[in-house]
C-alpha positions in Angstrom: 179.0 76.9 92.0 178.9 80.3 93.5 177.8 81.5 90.1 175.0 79.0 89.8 173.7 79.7 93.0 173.4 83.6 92.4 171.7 83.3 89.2 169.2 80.8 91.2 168.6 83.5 93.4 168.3 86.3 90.9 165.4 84.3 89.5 163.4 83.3 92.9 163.3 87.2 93.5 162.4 88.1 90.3 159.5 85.6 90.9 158.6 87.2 94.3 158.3 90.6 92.6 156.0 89.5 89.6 153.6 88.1 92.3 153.4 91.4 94.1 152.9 93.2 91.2 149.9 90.5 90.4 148.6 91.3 93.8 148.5 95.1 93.8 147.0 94.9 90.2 144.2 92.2 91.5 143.9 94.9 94.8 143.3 97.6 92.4 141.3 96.3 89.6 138.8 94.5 92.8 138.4 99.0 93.6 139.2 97.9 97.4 136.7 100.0 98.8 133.3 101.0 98.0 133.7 101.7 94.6 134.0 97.8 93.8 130.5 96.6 93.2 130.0 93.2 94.9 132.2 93.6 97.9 130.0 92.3 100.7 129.5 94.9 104.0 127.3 93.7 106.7 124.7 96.3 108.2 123.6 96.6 111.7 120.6 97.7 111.9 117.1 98.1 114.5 115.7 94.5 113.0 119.1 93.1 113.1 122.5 92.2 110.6 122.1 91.9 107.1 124.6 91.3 104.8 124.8 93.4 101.2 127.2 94.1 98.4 128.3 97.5 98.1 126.9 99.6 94.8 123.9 97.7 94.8 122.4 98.1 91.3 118.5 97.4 92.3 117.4 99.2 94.9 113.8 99.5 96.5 113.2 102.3 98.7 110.1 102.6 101.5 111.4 105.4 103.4 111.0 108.7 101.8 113.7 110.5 103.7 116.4 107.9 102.8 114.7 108.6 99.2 115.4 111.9 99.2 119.0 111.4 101.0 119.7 109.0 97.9 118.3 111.5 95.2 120.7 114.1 97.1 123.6 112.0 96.5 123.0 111.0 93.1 121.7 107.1 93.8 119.3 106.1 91.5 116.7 104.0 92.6 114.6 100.9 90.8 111.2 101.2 92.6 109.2 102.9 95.5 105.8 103.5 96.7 104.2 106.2 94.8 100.9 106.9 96.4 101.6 110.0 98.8 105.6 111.1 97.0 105.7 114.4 98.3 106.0 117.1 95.8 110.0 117.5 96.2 110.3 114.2 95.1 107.9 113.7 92.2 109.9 112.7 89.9 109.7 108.8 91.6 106.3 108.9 90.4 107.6 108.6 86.5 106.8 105.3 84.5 110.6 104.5 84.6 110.2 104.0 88.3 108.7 100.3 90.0 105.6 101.0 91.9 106.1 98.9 94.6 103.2 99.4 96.3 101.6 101.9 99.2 104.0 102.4 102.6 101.6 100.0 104.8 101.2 97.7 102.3 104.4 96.4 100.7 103.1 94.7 97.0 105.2 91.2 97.4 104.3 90.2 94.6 106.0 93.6 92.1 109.3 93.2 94.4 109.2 89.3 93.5 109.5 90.1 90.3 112.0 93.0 90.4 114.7 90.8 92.1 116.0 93.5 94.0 120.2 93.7 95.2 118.1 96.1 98.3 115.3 97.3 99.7 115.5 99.7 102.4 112.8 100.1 104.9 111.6 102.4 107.8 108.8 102.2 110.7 105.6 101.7 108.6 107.3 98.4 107.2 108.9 97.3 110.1 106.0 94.5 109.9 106.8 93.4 106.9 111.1 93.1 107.6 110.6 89.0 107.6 108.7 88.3 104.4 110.9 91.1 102.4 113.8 89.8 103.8 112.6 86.3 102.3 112.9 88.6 98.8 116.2 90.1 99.3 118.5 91.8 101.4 116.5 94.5 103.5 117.7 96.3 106.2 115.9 99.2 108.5 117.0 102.4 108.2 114.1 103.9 110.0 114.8 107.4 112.3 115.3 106.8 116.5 114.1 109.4 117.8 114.9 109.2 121.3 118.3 110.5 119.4 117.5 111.9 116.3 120.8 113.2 115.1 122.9 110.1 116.2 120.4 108.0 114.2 120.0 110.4 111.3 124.1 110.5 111.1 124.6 106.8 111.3 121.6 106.5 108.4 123.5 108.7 106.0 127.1 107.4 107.0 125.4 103.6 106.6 124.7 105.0 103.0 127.3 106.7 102.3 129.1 103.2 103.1 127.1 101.4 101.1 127.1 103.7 97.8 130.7 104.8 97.6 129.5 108.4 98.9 131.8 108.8 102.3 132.7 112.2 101.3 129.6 113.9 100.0 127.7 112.5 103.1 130.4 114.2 105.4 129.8 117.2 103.7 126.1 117.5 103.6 126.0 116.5 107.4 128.7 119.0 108.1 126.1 121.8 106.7 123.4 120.7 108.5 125.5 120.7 111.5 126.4 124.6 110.8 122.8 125.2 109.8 121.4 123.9 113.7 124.1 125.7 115.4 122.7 129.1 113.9 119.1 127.8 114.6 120.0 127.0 118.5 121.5 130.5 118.5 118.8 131.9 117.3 116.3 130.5 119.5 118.2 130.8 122.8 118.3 134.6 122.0 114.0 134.4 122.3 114.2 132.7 125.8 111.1 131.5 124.6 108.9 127.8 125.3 106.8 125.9 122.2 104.2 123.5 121.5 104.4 121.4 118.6 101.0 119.4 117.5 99.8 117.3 114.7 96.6 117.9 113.4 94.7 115.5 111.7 90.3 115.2 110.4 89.9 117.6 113.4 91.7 116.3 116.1 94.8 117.3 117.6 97.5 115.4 119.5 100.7 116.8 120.9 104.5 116.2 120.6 107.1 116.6 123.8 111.0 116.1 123.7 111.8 112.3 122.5 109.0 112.2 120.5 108.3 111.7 116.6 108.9 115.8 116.3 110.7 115.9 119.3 113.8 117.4 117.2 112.1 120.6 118.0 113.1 120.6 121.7 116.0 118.0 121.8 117.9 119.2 118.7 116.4 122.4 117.5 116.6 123.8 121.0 113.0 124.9 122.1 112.0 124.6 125.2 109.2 122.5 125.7 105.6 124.1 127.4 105.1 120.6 128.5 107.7 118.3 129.2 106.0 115.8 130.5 104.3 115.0 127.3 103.9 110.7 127.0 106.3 109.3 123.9 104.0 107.8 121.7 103.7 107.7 117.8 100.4 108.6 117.7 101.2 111.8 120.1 99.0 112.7 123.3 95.0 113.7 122.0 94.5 117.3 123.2 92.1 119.9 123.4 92.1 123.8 122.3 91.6 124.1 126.4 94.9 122.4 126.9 96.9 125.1 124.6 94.9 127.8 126.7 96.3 126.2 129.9 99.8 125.8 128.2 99.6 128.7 126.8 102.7 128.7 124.5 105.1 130.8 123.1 105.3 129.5 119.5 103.1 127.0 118.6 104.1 124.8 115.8 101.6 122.3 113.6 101.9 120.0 111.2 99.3 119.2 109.3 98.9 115.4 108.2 95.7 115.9 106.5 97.3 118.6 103.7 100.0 115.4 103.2 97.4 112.9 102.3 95.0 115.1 100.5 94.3 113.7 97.0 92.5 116.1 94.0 93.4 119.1 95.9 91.7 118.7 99.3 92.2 120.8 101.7 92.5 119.7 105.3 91.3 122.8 107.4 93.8 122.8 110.2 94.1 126.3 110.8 90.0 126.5 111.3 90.7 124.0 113.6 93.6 124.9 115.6 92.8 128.6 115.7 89.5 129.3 116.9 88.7 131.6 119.9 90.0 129.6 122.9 93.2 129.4 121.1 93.1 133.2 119.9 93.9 133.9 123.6 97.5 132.4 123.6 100.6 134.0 123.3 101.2 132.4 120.4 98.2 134.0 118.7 98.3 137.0 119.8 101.8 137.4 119.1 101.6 135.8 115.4 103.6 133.3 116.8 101.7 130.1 115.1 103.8 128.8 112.5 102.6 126.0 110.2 105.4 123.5 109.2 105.2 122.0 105.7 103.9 118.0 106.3 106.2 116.8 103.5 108.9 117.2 105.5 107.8 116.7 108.9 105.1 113.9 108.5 106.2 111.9 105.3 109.8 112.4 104.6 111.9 113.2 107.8 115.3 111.8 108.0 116.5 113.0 105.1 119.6 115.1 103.9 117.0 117.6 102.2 114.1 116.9 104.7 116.0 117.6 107.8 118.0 121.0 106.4 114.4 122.2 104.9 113.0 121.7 108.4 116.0 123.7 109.9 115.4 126.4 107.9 110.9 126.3 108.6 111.8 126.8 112.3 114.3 129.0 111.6 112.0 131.2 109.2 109.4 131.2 112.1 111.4 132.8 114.7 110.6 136.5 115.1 
């Protein structure tokens, strides 16, 4: 009896262990992490939760500084808008990329028909969140920039969650980190004040701490001329009078209209921007006016390339 009762249990364990082993072999061949395509994550986002599988294989891409954070990592994408790609990332305007339309005016109709696992979208679709969502799974990925490098970091960490990239995102934010410290070093030591401005068909609005370029003062490290400078997309409209009575240090400018010039236009900001009034600034007079490239700043901030290259335009500036 003893016997029979040993051999019984011999076999119940030998059971037990074959349906571990099945487990760990399901655990492993399922990837249990972000490798396994089809593991659902949900995102929390500006716009609200949306759930996704991870490794999405169709992916539509509004924002051009996630696209460039994606190209960085080595996701590929199925479509984007390509009126306006800046030049760094022209190769989304090749055939073998969906032309999904302009960034104001989603085409419903292309994404329909693309069936997308993704689209990703950023302030100038923020309209449009409810009927893409009706397409697919769309979340907002969009900078805040009331706290540009939280948001920025919890953008590239949300994709490095998504595609399986944990590690490469941690590195390229860890360079940009080491990159800003030298840059808030470096402008510290000038003990100087800026003005950054956007100008645009011959008009000029300006940009204070908190602001669409606000990264400038709040991350970069500037001082600000005018701290008192409205938060507003569309910036505060400003004269040449009003940099006179500023009177900056450093005056920074993007310029929007070399961004969205077609056939080789030319936008004429610096005709604008310095003409005699503003010839009597500091900044003038001590070649302190440095124009920022508008691909970066204007079209594709946010991005793992975008934010380093703009890093390194301050950084260039500084005398």
């Amino acid at each position: 009896m003893k016997k029979v009762f040993t051999l019984f249990m011999v076999a119940i364990f030998t059971l037990v262990l074959a349906a571990c082993g099945s487990d760990e072999n399901k655990n492993s061949a399922s990837g249990n992490g972000a490798e396994a395509a089809g593991d659902q994550i949900t995102i929390k986002h500006q716009l609200g939760e949306t759930s996704i599988k991870k490794n999405p294989e169709k992916v539509i891409v509004f924002d051009f500084g996630i696209l460039d954070s994606m190209d960085k990592l080595g996701v590929e994408v199925t479509g984007v808008p390509q009126e306006n790609i800046p030049p760094y990332l022209s190769k989304f305007e090749d055939a073998k990329y969906e032309n999904v339309g302009s960034l104001k005016e989603p085409d419903f109709e292309k994404i329909n028909k693309i069936k997308p696992d993704l689209i990703i979208i950023s302030g100038r679709q923020s309209e449009a969140y409810k009927e893409l969502s009706s397409i697919a799974p769309t979340i907002f990925m969009g900078v805040d920039t009331a706290k540009y490098m939280d948001s920025f970091q919890e953008n590239m960490n949300t994709l490095g969650q998504i595609f399986g990239k944990e590690d490469q995102v941690k590195e390229e934010l860890a360079a940009i980190e080491k990159e800003i410290t030298a840059l808030n070093e470096k402008v510290k030591a000038t003990g100087k004040n800026a003005l950054i401005i956007l100008a645009n068909e011959g008009k000029i609005s300006a940009y204070g701490p908190g602001s669409r370029f606000g990264i400038l003062h709040d991350v970069f490290g500037f001082t600000a001329v005018d701290p008192g400078i409205e938060v507003s997309t569309h910036g505060k409209d400003i004269s040449s009078e009003y940099i006179v009575e500023k009177n900056p240090d450093y005056l920074f400018v993007v310029d929007r209209g070399a961004a969205v010039a077609t056939g080789g236009a030319e936008s004429g900001a610096k005709a604008v921007v310095e003409n005699e009034l503003v010839k009597t600034t500091n900044a003038y007079k001590d070649g302190n006016i440095v124009y920022l490239d508008p691909n970066y700043w204007y079209l594709s901030g946010g991005g793992l390339t975008s934010v380093s290259e703009m890093v390194k335009e301050v950084s260039a500036g500084i005398k």
